[in-house]
N, C-alpha and C positions, 0 to 999 in steps of 0.2 A: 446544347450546353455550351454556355462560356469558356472562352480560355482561360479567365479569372479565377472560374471557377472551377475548374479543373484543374488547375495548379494549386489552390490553396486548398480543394477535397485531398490532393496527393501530397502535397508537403503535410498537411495534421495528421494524414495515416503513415508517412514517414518519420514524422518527429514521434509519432506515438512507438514506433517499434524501435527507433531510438530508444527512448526510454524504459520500453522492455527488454530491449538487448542489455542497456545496464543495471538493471536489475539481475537480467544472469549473472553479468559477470560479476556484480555483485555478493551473490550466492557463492561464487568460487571465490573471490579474492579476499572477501573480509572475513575478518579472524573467528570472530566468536557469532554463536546466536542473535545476541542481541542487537548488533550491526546487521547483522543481515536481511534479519526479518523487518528492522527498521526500512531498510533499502527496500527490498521487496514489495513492502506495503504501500510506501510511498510512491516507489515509477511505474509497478504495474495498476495501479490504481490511473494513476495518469495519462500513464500510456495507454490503456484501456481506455480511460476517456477522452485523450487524443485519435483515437483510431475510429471511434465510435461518432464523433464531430465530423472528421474526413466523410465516413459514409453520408453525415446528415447533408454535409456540401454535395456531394456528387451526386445524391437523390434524395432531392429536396420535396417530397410528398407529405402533405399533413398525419398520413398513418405511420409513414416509416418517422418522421420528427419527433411526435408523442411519443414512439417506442424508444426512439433511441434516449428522448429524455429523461425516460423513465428507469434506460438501462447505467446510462453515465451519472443519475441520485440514486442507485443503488450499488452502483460499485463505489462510488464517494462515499457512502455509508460503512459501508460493510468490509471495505477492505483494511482499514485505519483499526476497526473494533478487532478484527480478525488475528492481524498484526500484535496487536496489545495479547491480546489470547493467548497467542503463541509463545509471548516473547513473559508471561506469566506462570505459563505452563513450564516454561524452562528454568524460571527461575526456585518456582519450586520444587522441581524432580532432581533440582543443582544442577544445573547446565555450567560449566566454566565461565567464566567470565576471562577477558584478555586481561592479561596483566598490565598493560596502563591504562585502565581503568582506575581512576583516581576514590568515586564516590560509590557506597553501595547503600544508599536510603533506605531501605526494606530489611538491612539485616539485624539493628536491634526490634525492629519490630517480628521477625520471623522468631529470633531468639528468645522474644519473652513469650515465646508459644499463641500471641496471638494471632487471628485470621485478620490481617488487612482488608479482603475481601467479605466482611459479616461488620452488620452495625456493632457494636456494642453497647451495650446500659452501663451507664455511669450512677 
């Protein structure tokens, strides 16, 4: 294996727990739900997919490449939806919201009793 290549397999699996690391500390520093899960969703997602590249550099085999590309368009799928879930889930069980928080979009439509989430007929 390269030296090339071994420095850029370990710098993408180091930037990728970079970005998981701030995603903790994410979890602990930001105020409300909806920051957090924001964060969350965003650098573990990446950093998952950062860490998962690293491995494709350091073992460049055509079975482990498929898998891994198949594992970094599923965590880019699934983690962004997941996220939104979460951060829907809170908003309707009333999760607080941080007080500068300027806009709350969702809340004449919660208040006129409809479901945002269900088509409606007009």
């Amino acid at each position: 294996m390269s030296t090339v290549q071994t420095i850029v397999g370990h710098a993408l699996i180091l930037i990728g727990a970079g970005l998981i690391f701030g995603a903790t500390v994410g979890i602990i520093r930001l105020p409300d739900l909806y920051n957090r899960t924001n964060a969350v969703a965003k650098a573990a997602a990446l950093g998952v997919s950062c860490i998962l590249a690293g491995v494709g550099v350091l073992m460049p085999s055509p079975t482990t490449i498929l898998i891994l590309l198949l594992a970094i368009a599923a965590q880019l799928f699934t983690a962004p939806i997941a996220g939104y879930a979460v951060g829907r889930a809170g908003y309707r069980t009333g999760a607080p919201m941080v007080s500068t928080t300027h806009r709350d979009d969702l809340a004449e439509v919660y208040r006129s009793g409809a479901d945002p989430g269900q088509d409606q007929q007009h």
